[in-house]
Biopython code that builds the backbone (N, CA, C, O; Angstrom):
import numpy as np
from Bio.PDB.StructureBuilder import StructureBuilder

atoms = [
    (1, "UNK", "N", (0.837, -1.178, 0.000)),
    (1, "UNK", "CA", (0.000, 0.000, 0.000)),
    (1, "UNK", "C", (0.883, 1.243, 0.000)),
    (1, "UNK", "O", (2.021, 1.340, 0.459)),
    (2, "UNK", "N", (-0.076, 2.454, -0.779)),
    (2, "UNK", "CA", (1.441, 3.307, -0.835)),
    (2, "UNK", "C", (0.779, 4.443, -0.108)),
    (2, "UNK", "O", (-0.430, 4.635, 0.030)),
    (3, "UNK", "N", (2.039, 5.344, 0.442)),
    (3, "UNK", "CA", (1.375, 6.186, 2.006)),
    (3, "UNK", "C", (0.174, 6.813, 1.304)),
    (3, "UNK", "O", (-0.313, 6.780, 0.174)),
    (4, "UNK", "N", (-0.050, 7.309, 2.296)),
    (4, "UNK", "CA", (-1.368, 8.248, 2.052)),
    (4, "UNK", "C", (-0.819, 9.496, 2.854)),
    (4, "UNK", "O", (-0.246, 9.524, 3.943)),
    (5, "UNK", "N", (-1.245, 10.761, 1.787)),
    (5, "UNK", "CA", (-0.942, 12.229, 2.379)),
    (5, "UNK", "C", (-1.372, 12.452, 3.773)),
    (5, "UNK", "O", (-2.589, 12.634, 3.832)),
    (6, "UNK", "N", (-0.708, 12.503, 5.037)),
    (6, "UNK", "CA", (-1.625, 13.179, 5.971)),
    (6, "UNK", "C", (-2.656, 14.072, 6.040)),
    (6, "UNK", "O", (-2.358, 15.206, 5.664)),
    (7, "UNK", "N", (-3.616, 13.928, 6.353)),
    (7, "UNK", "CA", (-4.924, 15.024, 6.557)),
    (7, "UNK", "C", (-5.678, 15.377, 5.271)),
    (7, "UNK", "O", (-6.260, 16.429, 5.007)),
    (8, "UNK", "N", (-5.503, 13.948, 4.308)),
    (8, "UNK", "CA", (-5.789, 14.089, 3.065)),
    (8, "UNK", "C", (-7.322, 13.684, 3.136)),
    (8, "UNK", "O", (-7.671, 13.205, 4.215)),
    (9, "UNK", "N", (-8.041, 13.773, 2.403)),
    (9, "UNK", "CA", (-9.553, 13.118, 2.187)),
    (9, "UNK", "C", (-9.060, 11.419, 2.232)),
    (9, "UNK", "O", (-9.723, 10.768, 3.040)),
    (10, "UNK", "N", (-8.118, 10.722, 1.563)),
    (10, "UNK", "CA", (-8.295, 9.283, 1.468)),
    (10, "UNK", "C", (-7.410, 8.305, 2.900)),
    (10, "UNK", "O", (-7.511, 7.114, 3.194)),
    (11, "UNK", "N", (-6.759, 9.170, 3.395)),
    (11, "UNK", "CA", (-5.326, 9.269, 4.916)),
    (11, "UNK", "C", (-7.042, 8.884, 6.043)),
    (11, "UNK", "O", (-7.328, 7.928, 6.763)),
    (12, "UNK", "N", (-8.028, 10.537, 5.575)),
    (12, "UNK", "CA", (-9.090, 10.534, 7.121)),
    (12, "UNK", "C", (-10.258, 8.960, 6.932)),
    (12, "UNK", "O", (-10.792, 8.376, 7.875)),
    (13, "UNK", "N", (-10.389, 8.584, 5.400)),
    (13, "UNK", "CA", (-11.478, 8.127, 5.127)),
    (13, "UNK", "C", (-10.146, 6.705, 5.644)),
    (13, "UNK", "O", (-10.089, 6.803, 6.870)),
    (14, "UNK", "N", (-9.775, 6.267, 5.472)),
    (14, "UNK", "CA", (-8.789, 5.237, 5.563)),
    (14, "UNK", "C", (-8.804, 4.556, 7.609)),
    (14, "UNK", "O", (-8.961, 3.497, 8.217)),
    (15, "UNK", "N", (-8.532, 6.003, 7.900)),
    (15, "UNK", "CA", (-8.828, 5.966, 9.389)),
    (15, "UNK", "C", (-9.871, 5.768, 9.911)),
    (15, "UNK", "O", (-9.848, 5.197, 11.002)),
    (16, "UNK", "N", (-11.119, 6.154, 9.345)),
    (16, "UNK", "CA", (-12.178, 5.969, 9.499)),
    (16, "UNK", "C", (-12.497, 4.606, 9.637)),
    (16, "UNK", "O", (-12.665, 4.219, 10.793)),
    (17, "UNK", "N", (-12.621, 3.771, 8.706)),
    (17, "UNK", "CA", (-12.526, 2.462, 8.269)),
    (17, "UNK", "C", (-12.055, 1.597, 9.658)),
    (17, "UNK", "O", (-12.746, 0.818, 10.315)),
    (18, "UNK", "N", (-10.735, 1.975, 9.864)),
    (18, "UNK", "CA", (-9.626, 1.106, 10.186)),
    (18, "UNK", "C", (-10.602, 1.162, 12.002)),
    (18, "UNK", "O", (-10.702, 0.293, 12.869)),
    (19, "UNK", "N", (-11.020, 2.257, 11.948)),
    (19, "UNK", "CA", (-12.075, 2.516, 13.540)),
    (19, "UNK", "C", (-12.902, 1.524, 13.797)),
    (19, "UNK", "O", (-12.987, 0.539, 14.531)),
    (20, "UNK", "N", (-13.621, 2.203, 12.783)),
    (20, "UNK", "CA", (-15.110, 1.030, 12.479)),
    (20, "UNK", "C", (-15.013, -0.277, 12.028)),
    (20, "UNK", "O", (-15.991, -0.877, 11.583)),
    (21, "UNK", "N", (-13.459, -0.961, 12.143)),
    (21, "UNK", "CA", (-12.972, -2.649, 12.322)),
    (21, "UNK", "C", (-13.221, -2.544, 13.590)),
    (21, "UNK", "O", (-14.075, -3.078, 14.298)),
    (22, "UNK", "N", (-12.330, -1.749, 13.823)),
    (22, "UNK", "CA", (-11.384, -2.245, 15.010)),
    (22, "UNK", "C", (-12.860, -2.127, 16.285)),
    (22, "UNK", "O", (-12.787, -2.933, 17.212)),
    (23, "UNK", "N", (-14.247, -1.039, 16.275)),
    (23, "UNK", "CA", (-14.589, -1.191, 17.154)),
    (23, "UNK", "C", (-16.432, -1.736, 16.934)),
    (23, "UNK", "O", (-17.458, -1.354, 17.496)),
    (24, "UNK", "N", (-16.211, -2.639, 15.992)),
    (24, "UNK", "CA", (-17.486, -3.342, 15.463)),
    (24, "UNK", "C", (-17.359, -4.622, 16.597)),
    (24, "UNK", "O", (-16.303, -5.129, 16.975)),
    (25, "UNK", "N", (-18.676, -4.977, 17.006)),
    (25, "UNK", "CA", (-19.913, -5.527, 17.913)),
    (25, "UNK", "C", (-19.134, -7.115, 16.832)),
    (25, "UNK", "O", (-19.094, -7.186, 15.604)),
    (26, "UNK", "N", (-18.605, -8.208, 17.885)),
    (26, "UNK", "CA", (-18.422, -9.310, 17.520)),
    (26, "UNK", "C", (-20.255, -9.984, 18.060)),
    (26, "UNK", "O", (-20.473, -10.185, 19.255)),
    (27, "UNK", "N", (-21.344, -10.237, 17.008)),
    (27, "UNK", "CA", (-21.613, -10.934, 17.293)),
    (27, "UNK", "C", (-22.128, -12.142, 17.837)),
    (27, "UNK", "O", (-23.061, -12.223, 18.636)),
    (28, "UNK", "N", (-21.378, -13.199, 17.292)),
    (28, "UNK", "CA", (-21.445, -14.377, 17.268)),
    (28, "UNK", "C", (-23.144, -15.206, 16.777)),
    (28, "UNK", "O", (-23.632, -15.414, 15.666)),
    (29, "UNK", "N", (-23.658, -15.505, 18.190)),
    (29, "UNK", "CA", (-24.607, -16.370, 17.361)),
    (29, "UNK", "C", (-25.866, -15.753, 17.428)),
    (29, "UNK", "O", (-26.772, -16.460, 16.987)),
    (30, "UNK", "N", (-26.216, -14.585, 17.869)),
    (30, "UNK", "CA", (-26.938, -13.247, 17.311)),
    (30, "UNK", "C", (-26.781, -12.853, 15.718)),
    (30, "UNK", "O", (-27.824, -12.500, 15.167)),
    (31, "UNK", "N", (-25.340, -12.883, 14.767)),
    (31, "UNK", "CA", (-24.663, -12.950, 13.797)),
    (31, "UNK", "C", (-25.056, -13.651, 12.626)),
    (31, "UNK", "O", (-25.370, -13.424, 11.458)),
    (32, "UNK", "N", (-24.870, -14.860, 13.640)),
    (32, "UNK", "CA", (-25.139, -16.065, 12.726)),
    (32, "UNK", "C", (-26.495, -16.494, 12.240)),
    (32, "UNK", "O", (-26.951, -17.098, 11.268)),
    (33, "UNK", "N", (-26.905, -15.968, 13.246)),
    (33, "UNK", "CA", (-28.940, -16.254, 13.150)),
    (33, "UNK", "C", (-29.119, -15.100, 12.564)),
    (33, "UNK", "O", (-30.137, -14.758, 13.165)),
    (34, "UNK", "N", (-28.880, -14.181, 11.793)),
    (34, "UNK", "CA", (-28.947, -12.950, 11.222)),
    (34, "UNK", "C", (-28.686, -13.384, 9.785)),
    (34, "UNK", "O", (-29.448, -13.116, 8.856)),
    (35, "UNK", "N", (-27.674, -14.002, 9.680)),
    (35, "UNK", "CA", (-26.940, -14.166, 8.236)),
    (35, "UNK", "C", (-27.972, -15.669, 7.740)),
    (35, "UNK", "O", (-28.272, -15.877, 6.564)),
    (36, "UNK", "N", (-28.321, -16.426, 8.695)),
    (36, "UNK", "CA", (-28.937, -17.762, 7.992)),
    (36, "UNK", "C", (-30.733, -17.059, 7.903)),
    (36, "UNK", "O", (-31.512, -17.752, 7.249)),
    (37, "UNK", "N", (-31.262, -15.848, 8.496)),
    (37, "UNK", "CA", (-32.343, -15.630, 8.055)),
    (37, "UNK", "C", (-32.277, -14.117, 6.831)),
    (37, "UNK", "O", (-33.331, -13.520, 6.615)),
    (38, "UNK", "N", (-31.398, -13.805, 6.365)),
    (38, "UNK", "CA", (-31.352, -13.098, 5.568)),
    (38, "UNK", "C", (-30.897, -14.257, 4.150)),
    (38, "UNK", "O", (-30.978, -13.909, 2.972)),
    (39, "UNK", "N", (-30.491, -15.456, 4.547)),
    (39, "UNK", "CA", (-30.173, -16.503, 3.516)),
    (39, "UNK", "C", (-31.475, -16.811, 3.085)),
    (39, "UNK", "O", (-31.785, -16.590, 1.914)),
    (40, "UNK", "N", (-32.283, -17.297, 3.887)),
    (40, "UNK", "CA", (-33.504, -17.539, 4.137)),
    (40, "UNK", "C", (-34.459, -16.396, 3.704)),
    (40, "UNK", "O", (-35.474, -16.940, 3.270)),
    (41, "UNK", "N", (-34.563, -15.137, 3.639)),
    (41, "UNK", "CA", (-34.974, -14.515, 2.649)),
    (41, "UNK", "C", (-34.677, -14.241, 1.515)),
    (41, "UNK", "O", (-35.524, -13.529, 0.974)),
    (42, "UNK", "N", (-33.694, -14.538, 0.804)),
    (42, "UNK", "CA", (-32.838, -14.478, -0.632)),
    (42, "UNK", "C", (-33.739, -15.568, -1.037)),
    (42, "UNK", "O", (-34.565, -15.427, -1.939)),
    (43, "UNK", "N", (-33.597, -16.532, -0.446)),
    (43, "UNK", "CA", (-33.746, -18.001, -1.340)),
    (43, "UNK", "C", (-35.821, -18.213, -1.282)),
    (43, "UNK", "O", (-36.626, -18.956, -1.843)),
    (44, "UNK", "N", (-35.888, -17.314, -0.479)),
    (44, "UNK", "CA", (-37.869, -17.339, -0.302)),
    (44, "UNK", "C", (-37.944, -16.424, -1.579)),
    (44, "UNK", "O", (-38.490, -16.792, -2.620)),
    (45, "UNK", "N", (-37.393, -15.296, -1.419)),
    (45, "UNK", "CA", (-37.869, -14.591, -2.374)),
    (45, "UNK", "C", (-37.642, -14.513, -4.181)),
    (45, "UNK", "O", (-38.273, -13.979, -5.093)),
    (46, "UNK", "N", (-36.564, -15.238, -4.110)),
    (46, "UNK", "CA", (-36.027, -16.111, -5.517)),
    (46, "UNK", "C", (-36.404, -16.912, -5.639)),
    (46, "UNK", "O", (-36.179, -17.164, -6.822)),
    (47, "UNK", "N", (-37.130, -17.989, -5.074)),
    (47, "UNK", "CA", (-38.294, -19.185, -5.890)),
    (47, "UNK", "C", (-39.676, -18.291, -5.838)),
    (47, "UNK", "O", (-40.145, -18.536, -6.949)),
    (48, "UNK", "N", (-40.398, -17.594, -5.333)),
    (48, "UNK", "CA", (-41.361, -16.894, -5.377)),
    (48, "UNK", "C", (-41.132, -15.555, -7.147)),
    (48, "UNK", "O", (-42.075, -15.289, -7.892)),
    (49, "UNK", "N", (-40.262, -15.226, -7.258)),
    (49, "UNK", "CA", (-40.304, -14.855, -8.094)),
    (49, "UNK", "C", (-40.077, -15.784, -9.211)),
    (49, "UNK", "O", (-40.706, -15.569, -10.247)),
    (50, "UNK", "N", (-39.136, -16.956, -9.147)),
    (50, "UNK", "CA", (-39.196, -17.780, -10.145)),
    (50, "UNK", "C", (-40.520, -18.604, -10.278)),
    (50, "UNK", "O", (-40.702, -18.992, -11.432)),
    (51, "UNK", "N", (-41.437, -18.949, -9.430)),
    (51, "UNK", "CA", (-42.283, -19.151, -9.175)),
    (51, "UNK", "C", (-43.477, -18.296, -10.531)),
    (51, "UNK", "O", (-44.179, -18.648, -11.480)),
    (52, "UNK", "N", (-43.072, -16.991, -9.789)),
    (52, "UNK", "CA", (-44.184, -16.000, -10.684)),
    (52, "UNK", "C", (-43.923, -15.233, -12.425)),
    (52, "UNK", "O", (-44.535, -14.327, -12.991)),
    (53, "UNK", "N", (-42.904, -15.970, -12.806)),
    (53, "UNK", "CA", (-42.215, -15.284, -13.926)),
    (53, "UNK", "C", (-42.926, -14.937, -14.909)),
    (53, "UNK", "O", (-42.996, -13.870, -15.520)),
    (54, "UNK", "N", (-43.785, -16.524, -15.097)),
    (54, "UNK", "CA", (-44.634, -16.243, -16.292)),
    (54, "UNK", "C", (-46.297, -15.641, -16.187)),
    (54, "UNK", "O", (-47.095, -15.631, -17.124)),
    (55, "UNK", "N", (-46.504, -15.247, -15.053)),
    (55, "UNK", "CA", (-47.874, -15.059, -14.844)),
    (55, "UNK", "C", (-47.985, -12.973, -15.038)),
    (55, "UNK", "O", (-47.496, -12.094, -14.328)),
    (56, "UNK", "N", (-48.721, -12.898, -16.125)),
    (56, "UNK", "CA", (-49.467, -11.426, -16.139)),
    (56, "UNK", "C", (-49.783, -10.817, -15.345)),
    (56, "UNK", "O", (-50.531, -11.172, -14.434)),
    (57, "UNK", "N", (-49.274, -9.707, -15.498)),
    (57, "UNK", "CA", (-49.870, -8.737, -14.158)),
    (57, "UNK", "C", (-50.939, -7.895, -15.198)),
    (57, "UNK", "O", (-50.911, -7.509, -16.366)),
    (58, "UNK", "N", (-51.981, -7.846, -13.954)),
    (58, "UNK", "CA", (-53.164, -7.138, -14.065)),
    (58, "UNK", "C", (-53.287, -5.862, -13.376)),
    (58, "UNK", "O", (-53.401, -5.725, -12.157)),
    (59, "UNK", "N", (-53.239, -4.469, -14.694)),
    (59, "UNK", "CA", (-52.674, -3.626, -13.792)),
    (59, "UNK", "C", (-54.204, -2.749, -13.247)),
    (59, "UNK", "O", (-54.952, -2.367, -14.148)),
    (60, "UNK", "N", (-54.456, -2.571, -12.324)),
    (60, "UNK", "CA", (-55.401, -1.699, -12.052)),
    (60, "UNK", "C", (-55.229, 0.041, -11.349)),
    (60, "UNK", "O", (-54.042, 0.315, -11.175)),
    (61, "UNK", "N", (-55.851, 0.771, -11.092)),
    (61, "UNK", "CA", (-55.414, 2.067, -10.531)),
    (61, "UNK", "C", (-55.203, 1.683, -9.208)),
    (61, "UNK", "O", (-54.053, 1.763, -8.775)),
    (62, "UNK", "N", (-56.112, 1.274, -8.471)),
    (62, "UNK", "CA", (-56.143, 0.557, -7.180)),
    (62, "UNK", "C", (-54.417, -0.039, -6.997)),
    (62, "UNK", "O", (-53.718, 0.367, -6.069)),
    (63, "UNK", "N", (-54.060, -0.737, -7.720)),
    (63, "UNK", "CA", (-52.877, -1.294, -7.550)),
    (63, "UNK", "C", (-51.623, -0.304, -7.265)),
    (63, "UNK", "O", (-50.686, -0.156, -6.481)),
    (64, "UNK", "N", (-52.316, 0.372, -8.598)),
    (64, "UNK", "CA", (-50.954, 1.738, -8.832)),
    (64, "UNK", "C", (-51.111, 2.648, -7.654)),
    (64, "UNK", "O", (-50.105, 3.211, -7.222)),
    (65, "UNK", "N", (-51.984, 2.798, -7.233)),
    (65, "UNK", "CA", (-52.312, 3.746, -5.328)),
    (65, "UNK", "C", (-51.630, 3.389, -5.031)),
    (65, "UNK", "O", (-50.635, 4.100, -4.886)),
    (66, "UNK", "N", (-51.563, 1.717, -4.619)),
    (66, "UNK", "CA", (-51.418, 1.205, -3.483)),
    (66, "UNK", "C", (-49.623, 1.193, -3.484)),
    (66, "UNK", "O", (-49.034, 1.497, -2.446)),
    (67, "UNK", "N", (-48.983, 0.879, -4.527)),
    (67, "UNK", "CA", (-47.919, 0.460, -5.143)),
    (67, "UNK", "C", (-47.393, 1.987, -4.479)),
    (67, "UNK", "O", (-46.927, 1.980, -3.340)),
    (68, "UNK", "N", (-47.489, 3.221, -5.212)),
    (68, "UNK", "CA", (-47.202, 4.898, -4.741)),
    (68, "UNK", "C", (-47.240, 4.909, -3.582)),
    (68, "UNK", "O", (-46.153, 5.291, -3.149)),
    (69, "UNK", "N", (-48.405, 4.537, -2.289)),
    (69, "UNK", "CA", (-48.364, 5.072, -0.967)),
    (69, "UNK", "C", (-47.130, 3.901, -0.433)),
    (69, "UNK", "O", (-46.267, 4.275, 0.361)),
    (70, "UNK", "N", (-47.155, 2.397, -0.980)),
    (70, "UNK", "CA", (-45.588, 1.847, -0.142)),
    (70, "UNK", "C", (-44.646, 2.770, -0.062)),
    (70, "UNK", "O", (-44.196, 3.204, 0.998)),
    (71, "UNK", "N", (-44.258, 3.160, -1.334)),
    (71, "UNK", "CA", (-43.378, 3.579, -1.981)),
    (71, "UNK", "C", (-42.928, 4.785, -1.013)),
    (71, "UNK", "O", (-41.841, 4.978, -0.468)),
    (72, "UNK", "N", (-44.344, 5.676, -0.969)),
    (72, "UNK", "CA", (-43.776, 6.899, -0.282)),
    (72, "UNK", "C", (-43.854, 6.761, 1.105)),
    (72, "UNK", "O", (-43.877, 7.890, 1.596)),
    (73, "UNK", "N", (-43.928, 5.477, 2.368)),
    (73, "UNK", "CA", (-43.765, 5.135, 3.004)),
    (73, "UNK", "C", (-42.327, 5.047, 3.261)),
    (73, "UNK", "O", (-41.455, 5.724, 3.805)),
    (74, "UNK", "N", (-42.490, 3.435, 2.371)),
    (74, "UNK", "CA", (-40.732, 3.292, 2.318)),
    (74, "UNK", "C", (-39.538, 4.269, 2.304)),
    (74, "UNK", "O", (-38.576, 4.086, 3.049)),
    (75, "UNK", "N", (-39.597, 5.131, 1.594)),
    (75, "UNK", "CA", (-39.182, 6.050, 0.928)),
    (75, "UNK", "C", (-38.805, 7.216, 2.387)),
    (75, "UNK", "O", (-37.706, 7.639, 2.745)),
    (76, "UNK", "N", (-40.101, 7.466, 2.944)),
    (76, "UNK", "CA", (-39.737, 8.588, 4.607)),
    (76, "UNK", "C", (-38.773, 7.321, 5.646)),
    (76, "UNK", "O", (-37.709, 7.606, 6.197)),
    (77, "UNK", "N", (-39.282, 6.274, 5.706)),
    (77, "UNK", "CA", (-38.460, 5.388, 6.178)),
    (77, "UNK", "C", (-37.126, 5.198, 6.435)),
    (77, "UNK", "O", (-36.468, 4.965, 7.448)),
    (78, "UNK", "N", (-36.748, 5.450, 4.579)),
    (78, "UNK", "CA", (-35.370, 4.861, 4.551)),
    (78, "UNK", "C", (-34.357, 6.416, 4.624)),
    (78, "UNK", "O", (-33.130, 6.503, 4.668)),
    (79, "UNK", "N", (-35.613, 7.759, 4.615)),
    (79, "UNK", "CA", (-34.736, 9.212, 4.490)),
    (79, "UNK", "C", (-34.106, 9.032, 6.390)),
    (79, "UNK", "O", (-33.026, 9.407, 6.844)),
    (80, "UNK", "N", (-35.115, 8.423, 7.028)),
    (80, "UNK", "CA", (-35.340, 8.421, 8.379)),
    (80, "UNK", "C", (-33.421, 8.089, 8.926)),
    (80, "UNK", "O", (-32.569, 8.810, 9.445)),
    (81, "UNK", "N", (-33.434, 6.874, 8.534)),
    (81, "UNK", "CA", (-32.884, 5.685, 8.633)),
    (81, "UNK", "C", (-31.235, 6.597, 8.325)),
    (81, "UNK", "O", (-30.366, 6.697, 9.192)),
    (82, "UNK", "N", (-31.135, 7.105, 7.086)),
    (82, "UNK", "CA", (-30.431, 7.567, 6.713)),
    (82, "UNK", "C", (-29.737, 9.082, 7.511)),
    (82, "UNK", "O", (-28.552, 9.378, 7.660)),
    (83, "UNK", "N", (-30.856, 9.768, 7.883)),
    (83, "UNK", "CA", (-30.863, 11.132, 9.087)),
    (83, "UNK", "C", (-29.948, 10.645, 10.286)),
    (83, "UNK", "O", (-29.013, 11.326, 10.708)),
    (84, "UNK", "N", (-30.371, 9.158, 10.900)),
    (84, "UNK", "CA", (-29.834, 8.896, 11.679)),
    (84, "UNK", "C", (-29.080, 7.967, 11.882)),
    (84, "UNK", "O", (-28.951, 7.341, 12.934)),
    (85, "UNK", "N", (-28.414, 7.782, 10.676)),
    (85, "UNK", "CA", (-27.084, 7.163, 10.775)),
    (85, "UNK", "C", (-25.978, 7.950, 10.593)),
    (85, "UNK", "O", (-24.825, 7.877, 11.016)),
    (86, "UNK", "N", (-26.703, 8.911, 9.699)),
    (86, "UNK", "CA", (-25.535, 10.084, 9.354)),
    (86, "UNK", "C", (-25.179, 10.856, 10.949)),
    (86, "UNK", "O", (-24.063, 11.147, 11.379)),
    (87, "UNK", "N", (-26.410, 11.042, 11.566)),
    (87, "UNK", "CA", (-26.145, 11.705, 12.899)),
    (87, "UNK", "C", (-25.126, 10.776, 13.656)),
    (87, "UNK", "O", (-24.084, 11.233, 14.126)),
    (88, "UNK", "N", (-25.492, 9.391, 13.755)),
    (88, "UNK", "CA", (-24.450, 8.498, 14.704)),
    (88, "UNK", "C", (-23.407, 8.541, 14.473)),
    (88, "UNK", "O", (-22.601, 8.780, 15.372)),
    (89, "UNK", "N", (-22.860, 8.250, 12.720)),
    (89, "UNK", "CA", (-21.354, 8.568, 12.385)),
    (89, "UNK", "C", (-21.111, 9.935, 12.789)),
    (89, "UNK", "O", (-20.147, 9.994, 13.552)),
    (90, "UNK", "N", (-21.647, 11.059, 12.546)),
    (90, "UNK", "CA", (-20.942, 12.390, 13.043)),
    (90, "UNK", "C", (-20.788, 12.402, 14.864)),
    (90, "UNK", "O", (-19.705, 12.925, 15.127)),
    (91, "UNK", "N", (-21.313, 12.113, 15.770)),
    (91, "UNK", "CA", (-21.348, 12.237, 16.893)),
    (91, "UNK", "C", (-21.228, 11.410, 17.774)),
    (91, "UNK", "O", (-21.208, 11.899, 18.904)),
    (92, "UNK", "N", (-21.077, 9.614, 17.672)),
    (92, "UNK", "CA", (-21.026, 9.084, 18.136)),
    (92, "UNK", "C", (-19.883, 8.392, 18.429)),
    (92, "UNK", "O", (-20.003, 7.348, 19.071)),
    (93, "UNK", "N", (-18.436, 8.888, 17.975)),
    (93, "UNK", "CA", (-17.158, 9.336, 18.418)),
    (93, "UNK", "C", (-16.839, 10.481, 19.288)),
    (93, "UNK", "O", (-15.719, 10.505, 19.798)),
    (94, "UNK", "N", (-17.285, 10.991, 19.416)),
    (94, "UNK", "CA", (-17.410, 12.637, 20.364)),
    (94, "UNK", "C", (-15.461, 13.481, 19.707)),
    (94, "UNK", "O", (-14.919, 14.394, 20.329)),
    (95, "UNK", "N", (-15.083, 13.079, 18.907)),
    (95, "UNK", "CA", (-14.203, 13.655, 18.480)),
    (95, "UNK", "C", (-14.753, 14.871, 17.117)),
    (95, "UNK", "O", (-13.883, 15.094, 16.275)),
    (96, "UNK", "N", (-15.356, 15.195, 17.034)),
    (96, "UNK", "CA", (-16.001, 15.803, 15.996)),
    (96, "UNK", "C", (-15.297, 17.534, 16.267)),
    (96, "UNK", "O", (-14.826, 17.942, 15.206)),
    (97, "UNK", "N", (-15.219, 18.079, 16.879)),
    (97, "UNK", "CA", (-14.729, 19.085, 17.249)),
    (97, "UNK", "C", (-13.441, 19.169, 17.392)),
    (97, "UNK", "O", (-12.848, 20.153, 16.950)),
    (98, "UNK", "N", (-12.670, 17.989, 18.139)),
    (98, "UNK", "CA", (-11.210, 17.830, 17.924)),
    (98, "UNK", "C", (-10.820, 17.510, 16.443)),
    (98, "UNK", "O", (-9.624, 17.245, 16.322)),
    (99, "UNK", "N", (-11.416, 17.481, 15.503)),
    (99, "UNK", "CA", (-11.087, 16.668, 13.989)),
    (99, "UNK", "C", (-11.457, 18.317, 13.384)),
    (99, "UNK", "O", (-10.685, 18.897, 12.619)),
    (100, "UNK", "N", (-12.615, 18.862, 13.818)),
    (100, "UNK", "CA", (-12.655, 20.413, 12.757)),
    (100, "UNK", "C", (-11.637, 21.704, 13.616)),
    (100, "UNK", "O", (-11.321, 22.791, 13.134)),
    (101, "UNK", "N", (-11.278, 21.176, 14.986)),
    (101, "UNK", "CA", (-9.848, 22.484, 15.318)),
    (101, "UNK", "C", (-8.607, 22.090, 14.939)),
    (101, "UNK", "O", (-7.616, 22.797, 15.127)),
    (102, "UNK", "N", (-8.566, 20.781, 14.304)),
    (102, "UNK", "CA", (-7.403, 20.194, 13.648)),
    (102, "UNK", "C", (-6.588, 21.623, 12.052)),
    (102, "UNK", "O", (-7.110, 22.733, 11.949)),
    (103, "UNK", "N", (-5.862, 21.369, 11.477)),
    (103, "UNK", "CA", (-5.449, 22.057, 10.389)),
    (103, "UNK", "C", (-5.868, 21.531, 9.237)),
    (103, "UNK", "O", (-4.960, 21.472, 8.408)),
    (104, "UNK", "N", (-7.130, 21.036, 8.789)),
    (104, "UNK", "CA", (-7.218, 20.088, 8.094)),
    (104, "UNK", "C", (-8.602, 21.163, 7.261)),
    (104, "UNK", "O", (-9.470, 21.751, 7.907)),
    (105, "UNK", "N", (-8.500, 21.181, 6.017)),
    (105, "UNK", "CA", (-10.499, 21.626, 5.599)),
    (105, "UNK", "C", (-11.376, 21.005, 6.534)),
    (105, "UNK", "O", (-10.953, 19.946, 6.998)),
    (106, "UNK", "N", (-12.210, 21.298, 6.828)),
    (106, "UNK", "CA", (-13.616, 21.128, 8.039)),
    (106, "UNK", "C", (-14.685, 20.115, 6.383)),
    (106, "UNK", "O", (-14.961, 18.916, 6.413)),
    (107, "UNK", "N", (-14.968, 20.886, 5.436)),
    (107, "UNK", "CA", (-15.507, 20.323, 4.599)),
    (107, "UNK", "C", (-14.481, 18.259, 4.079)),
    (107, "UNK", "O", (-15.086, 17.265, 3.678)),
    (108, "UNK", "N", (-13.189, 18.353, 4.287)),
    (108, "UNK", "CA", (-12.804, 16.988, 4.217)),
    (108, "UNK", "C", (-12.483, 15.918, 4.822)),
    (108, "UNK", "O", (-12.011, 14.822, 4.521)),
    (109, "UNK", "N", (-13.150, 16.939, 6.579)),
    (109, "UNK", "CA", (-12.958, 16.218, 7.344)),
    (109, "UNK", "C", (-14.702, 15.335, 7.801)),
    (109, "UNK", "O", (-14.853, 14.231, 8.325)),
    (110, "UNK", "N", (-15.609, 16.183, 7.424)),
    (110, "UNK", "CA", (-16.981, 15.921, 7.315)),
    (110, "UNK", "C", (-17.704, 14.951, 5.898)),
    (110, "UNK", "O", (-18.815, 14.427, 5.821)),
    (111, "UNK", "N", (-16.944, 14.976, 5.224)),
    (111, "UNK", "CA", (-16.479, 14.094, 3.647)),
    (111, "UNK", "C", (-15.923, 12.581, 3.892)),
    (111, "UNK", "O", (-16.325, 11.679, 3.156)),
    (112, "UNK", "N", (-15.191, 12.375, 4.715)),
    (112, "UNK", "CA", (-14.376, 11.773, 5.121)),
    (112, "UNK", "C", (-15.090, 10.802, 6.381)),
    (112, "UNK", "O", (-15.156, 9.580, 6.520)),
    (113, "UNK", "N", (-15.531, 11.831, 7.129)),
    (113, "UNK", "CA", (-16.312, 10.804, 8.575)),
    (113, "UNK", "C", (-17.764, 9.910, 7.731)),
    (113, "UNK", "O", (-18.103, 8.738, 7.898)),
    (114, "UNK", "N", (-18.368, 10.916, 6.861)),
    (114, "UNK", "CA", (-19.827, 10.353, 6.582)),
    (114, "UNK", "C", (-19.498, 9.363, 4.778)),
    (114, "UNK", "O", (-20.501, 9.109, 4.111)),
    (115, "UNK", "N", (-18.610, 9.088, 4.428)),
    (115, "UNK", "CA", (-18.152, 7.861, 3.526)),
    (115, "UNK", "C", (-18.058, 6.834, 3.954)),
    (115, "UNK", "O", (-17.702, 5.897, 3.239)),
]
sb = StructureBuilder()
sb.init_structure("model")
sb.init_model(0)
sb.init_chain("A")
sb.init_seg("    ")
for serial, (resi, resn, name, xyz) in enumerate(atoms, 1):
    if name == "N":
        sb.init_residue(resn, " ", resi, " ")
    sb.init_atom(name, np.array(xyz, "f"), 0.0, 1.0, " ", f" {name:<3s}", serial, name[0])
structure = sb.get_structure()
């Protein structure tokens, strides 16, 4: 690997990373029962669609409502989801203030934490 500039955008995003190894939740069989029911939804939802390949859809307005209000459900959901993850990565190091009185752009150091 070849150095990386100090206080560079790819040096902070690099560090970043190397954090969020080093201080990620081992686990185990909480983990494991996670990964065999997300297997378990891949493989439900891939014979169900192979299942349905050849069958016509019947489109109605009713459908198309219904299809739009998931959508814009899902949709506040996942802005939600997103609000507050971005908040956890910015603040849930409490270094956020020691990283923008640093000598570094404030914009590549905020670039850098939320990548």
């Amino acid at each position: 690997m070849t150095r990386l500039a100090p206080g560079s955008f790819a040096w902070l995003a690099w560090h970043e990373l190397r954090l969020a190894w080093r201080g990620r939740r081992r686990g185990g069989k909480r983990q494991v029962l996670a990964l065999v029911l997300l297997g378990l939804y891949l493989v439900a939802g891939t014979a169900v669609a192979y299942v349905l390949m050849g069958v016509p859809i019947d489109y109605r307005a009713e459908i198309g409502i219904g299809i739009l209000a998931a959508s814009v459900v899902a949709l506040s959901f996942m802005t939600t989801q997103a609000i507050l993850g971005s908040q956890q990565t910015l603040y849930e190091s409490r270094d956020l203030d020691l990283l923008l009185t640093a000598p570094i752009e404030g914009r590549v150091v905020l670039l850098a934490k939320l990548a």
